[in-house]
N, C-alpha and C positions, 0 to 999 in steps of 0.2 A: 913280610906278612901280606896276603895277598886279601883281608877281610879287617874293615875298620876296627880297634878297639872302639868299647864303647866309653872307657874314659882312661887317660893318661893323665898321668901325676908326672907335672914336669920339673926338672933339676931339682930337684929336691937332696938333704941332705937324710941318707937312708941310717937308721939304726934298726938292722933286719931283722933281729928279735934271737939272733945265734949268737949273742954277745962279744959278734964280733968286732972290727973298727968303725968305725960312721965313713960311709962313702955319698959321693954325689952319684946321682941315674935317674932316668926315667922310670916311669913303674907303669907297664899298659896292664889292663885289664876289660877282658870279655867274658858273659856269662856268666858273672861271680866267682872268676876265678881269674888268680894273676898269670899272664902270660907270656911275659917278658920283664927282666931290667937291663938296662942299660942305658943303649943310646937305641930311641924309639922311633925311627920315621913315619912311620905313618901316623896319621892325624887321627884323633878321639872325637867320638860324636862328642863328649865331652872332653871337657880338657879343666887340669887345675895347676894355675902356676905355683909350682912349691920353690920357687927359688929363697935364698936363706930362709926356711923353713925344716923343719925336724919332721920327716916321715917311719914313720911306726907302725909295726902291727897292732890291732884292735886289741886293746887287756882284757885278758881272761882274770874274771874278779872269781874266784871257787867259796867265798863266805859271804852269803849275804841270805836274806829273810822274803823276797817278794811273795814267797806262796799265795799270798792274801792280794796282792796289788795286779798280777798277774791276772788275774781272774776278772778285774772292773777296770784294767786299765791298758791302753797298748804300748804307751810310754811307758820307760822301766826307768823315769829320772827318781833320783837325782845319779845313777851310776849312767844314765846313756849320755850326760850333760859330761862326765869327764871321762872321757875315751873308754870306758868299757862298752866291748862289744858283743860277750858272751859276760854272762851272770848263771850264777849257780847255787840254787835257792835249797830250802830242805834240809839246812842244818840244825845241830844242834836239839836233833830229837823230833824236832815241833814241827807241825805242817797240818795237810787238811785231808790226807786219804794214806789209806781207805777209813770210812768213816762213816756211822749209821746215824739215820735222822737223829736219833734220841742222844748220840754224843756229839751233836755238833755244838750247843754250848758248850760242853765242856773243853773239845778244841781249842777256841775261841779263848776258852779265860783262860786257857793255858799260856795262848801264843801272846795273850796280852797280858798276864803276867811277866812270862821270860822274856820279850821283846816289846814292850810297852809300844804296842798299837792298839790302839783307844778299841773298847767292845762293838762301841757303835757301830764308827767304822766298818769293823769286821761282819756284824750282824747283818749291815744293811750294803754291802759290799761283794760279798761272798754268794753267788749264785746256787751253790751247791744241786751244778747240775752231774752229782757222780755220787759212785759210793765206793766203791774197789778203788784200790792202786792202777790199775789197767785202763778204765772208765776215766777217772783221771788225766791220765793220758793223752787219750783219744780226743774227751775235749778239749786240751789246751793244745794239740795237734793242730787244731782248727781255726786258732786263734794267728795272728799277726802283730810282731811287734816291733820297737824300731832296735832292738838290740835280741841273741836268739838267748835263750836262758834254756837250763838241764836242769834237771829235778833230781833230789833225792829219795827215800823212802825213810819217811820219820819212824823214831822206834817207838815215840807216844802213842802217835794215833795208831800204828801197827797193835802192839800190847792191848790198848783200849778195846779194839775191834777184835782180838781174839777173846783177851781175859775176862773186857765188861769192866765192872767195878771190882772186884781183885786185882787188875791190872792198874787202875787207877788208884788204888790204894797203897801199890806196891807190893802186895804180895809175892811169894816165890811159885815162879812158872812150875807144873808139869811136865812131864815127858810129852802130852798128848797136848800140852799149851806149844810146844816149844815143837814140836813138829808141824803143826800146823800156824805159826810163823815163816815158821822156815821155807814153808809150801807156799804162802802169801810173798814173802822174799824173792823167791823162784820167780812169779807171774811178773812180780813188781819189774826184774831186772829182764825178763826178755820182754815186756812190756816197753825198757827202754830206760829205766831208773838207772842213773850214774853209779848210784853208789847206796851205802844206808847208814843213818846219824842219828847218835844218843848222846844223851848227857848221864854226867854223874856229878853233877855241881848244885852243893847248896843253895846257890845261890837262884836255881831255878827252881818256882815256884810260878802256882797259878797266880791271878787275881786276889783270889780268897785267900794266900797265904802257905796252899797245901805244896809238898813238896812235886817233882816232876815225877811220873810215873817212871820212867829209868832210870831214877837212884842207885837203887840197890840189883838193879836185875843180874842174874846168876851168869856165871862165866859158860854155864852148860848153856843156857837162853840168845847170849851173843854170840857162842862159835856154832848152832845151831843153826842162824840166822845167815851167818857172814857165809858160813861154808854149803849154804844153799846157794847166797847166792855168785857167789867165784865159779862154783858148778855150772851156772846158768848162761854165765858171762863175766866179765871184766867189769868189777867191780870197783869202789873205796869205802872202808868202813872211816867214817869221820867221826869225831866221840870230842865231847868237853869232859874236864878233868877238875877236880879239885883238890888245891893244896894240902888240905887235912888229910885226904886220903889219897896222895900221890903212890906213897910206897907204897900200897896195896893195888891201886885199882890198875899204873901204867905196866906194872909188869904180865898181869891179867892178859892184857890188849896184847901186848907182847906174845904172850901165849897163846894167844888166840888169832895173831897173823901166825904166826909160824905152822901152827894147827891146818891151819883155812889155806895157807896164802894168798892171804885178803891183802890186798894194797891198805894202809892205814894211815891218817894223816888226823894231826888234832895240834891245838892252840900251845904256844909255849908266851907265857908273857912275866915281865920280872916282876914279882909281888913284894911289896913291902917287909913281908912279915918274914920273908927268907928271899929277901936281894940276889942273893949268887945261886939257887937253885936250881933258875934256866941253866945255866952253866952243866950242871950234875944230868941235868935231861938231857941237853942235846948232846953229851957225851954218850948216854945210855943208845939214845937214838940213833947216834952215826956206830958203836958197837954193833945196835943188831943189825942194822945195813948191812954192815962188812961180814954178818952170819948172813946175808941174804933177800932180808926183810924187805920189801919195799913200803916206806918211810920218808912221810913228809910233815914239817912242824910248819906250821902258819905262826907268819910273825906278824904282830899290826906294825905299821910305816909312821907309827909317832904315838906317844901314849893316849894310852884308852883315858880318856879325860871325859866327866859331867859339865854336864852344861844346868846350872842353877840361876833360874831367876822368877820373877814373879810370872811369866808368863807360861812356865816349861812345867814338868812335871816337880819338880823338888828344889826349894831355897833351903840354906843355913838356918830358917826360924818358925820352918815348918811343922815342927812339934812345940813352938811355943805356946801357951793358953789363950796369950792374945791374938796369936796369928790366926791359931785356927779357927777363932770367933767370927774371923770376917773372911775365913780362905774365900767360901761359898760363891761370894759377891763377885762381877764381871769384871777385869781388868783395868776397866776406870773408875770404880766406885769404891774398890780395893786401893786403887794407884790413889783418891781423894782421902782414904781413911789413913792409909801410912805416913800421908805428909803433916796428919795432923800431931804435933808438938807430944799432947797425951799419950796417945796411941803410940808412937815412936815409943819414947821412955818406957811405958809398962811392956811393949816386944824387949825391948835391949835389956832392962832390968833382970827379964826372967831366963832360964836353963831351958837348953835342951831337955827334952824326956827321951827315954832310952824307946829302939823299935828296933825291931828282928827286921826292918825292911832292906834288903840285902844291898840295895845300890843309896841307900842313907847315912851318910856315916856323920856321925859326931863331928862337928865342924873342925877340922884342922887348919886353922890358916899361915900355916905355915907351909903350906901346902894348897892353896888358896890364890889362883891370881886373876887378874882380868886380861881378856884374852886377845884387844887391842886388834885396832885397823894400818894396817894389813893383821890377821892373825897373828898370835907368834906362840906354837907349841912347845918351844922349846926354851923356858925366860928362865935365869938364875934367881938361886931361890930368894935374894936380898929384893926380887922385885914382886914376892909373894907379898898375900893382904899383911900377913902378922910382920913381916919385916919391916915393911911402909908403916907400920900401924909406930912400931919403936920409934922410928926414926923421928914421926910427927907428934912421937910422943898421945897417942891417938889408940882407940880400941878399937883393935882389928872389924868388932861391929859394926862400929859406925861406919865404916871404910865398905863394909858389905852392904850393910842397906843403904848408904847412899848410890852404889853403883847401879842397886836394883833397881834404883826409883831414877835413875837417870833414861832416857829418851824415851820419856811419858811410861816407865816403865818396863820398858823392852829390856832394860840393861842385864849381861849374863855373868857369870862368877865361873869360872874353870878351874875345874880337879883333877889333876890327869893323879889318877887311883893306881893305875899299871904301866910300866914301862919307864918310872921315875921316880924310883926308889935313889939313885944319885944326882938327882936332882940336873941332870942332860940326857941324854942320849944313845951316850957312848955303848953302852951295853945293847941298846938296839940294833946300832948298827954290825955289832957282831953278830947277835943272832941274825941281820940278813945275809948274812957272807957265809955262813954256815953252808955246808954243800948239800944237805937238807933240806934247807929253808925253804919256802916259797913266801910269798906276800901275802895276807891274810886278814879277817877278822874286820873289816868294813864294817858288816851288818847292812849294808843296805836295804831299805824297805823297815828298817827296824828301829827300834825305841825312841820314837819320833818327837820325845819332846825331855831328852835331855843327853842322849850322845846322835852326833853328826858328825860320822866315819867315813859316809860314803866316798867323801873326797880322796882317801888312802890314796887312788891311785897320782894326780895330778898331785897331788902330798910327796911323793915320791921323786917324782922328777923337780919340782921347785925347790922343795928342805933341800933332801939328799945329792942333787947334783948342781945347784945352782948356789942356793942362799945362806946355807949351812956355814954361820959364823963362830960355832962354841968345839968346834970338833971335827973331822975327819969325816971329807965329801965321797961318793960313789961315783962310778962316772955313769953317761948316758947308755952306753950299752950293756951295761950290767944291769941297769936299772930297768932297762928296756925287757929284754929278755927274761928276766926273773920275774915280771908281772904280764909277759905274753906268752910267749914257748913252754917258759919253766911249767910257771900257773897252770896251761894247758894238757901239758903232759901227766900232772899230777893227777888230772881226772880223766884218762885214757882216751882226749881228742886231738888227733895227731896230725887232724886235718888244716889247724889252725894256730895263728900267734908266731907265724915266720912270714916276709915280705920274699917272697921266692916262689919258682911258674912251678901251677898245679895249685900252691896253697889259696886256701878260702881268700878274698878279695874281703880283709874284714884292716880297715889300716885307719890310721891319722892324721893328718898333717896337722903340723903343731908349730905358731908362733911361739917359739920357745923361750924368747927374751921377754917377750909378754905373758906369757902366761901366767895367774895370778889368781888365787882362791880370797878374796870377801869373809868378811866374818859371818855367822851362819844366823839366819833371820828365821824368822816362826813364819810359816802357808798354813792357809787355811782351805787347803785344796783335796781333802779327802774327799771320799764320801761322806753325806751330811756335815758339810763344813769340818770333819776331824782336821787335829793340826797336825803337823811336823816340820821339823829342821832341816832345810837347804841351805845350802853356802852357792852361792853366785859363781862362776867362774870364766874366765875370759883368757885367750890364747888357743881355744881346737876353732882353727880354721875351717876343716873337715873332719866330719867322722864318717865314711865309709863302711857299711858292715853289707855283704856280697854283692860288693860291686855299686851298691846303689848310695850316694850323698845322705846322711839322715840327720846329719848336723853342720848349720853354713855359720860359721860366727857367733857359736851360740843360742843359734836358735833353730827350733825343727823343719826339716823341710818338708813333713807330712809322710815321707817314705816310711814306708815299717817292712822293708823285707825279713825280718829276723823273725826266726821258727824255735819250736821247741828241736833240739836237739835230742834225739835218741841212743841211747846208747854208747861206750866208748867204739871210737871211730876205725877203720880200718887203715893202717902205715900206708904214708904215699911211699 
């Protein structure tokens, strides 16, 4: 090489993102882009010794929620704090264009209904300087950040913006509705839109309780849409699904890639209420494959668990008469009224009251643990609240509100609701091996004060290949690859998520023996002080996203090279 890299990674132990062995090499890079491994002589303007150290491509995270953080912020933590280096926001229906003055509350209580980011926040947050999907665009074109993030095209604010309030209501589209989405779809995706995402889950709802304006939308409305935009370009239709209406709605989608040949990808997670289910999907899934389909399930990397405490969005005694007499009151005046002797007794003496609020459930604790430092997602059920509760001869209440009220109140109660229906794992780890599969369903950016997902990915390599005591480990290179290349290719960027010359300069190095996620604490670091859930983490030496350092030991080094990403990308 006759022209200095401008930094080399040295001796490092490579998992190149092709799942294939871990090897030792240098890694130079110039220009934001790798361009050589091996053995590296010439000398880096920079240089980072990776010796015993884990070097990785930068994770492609394809589920997460930034739309709204995006827009007031250039940091994309808490996913730039654990090696993702490409984020892909716009799922799940909800986002912020195109959009007219007059619907932007309604946005807004949407996104903060389905992904509980406080109204404020968003109100005071959200500059809305656009209205098109295109406009959109163009601004966050302009913007710099330390990690690059793709957008989707939501099928909320799309419907809202053509239908108006028929759309928000749910009504059934027109031909002349439904053509001129389709037309909006088109601009969206050679605009630069990855893909485009709906929900049909009960479970999304605005603020006010109303259901998501893409419940019910007509299969003529989404292959409309999808097959505007495959036409336009390389597309992914992304979609949430609901159990009640799986036979009905996944075969729809089915029909509606085969129709389009829309690339499709949507959430598979083991539900309680039919434990082996996943199972029947991803067989349905890997079937239409082999007719053709292309077909990806997002699997979350440990169960989707709440986070309940006096500080977060929802405790166990949050419909009791007494709780809610004093919810109002500030966290320490709250945290002096529950210790008092009365007040305890009349919460614990009374019942739950029944609520349609879809992430509340009637307290199970048998299902119920504390989530303990280091974390631990994966605890046997004998170490749940109600089994403690037996053993000390004790009511699993008392055992909850004492932990609430423990570190001045901070203390959290965890419900993993999805993915622990047998009370481990095991069935997760099948769905990631599935050849399907990809990693999934973080939320980053999202329901900031009672799931803290973001961490999936550094989840992935500490549970599954390192500390993983109840069951059957992954190794590092499968792990590697399936949250960088795989991830990547799902969403048609093919320029990234492999350590190999030519590809994007987006990598890790990672103390791997160290590496280590903190139980998840409450910031007060919105806009207008809004809160949300971080987890601390320690072990990325370097995070690297083209070419330039943006994280030294945890903490920012100010660089923000990362851009919006347009469009799926051209094969090296």
């Amino acid at each position: 090489m006759t022209d200095h890299p401008d930094l080399v990674i040295r001796g490092g132990t490579i998992a190149d993102g092709s799942g294939g062995d871990l090897f030792e090499a240098d890694v130079a890079i110039r220009d934001g882009r790798i361009t050589a491994i091996g053995k590296v002589a010439a000398k880096g303007r920079d240089e980072i010794d990776a010796r015993g150290r884990l070097v990785a491509p930068g994770f492609v995270d394809v589920h997460t929620h930034y739309d709204g953080q995006v827009t007031w912020s250039q940091d994309i933590t808490p996913s730039s704090q654990n090696g993702v280096t490409t984020a892909i926001m716009g799922n799940c229906g909800v986002g912020f264009a195109p959009c007219r003055v007059s619907d932007h509350q309604r946005l807004i209580q949407l996104m903060e209904g389905v992904e509980d980011i406080p109204e404020p926040v968003l109100s005071a947050g959200i500059p809305w300087q656009w209205e098109s999907f295109p406009d959109y665009m163009d601004w966050l074109g302009k913007r710099t950040f330390d990690i690059d993030i793709g957008a989707q095209l939501p099928h909320a604010a799309l419907r809202v913006y053509v239908m108006g309030e028929r759309g928000a209501r749910r009504d059934p589209s027109t031909a002349d509705d439904n053509a001129a989405m389709a037309r909006l779809a088109g601009e969206a995706v050679r605009a630069g839109a990855l893909g485009f995402s709906t929900s049909r889950t009960l479970n999304h709802r605005t603020s006010s309780g109303d259901y998501t304006p893409t419940l019910k939308a007509g299969e003529d409305e989404l292959a409309a849409i999808a097959g505007a935009m495959q036409r336009s370009g390389r597309s992914v239709l992304q979609f949430v699904l609901d159990l009640s209406t799986l036979d009905e709605d996944l075969p729809m989608m089915l029909r509606i890639a085969e129709t389009t040949r829309c690339p499709i990808t949507f959430s598979v997670t083991q539900n309680d209420r039919a434990p082996k289910r996943w199972r029947q999907t991803l067989d349905t899934i890997n079937a239409a494959a082999a007719r053709g389909l292309s077909i990806t399930a997002q699997i979350a990397a440990r169960p989707v668990g709440l986070l309940l405490g006096l500080e977060l969005s929802r405790n166990p005694f949050q419909t009791h008469p007494s709780y809610r007499a004093i919810a109002h009151l500030p966290l320490a005046e709250r945290l002096a009224r529950l210790r008092q002797a009365e007040v305890r007794a009349a919460i614990l003496s009374e019942a739950p009251s029944a609520t349609d609020d879809p992430l509340f459930f009637r307290p199970n604790y048998d299902k119920m643990y504390l989530l303990g430092d280091p974390p631990d997602y994966e605890q046997p059920p004998e170490q749940a609240l109600g089994a403690r509760a037996r053993r000390e001869r004790r009511r699993p209440e008392d055992l909850a509100y004492d932990a609430m009220l423990s570190d001045e109140g901070r203390g959290m109660l965890y419900v993993p609701f999805l993915n622990y229906a047998d009370g481990n794992l095991d069935a997760t780890r099948e769905m990631l091996c599935d050849p399907r599969a990809v990693p999934g369903l973080s939320d980053g950016g999202a329901h900031c004060g009672i799931i803290c997902d973001a961490s999936f990915p550094t989840y992935l390599l500490t549970h599954w290949t390192r500390d993983r005591s109840r069951g059957e480990k992954l190794t590092i290179p499968f792990v590697v690859a399936a949250q960088s290349r795989k991830t990547a290719l799902s969403v048609g960027l093919t320029d990234r998520g492999l350590i190999a010359p030519g590809y994007k300069a987006d990598i890790n190095v990672i103390d791997y023996d160290h590496l280590h996620l903190h139980p998840p604490k409450v910031h007060y670091d919105l806009p207008v002080g809004g809160r949300r859930l971080l987890q601390q983490v320690d072990g990325y030496e370097a995070t690297i996203v083209s070419g330039l350092v943006t994280q030294r030991n945890g903490r920012a080094t100010g660089a923000r090279p990362g851009r919006l990403v347009r469009g799926a990308q051209v094969s090296n």
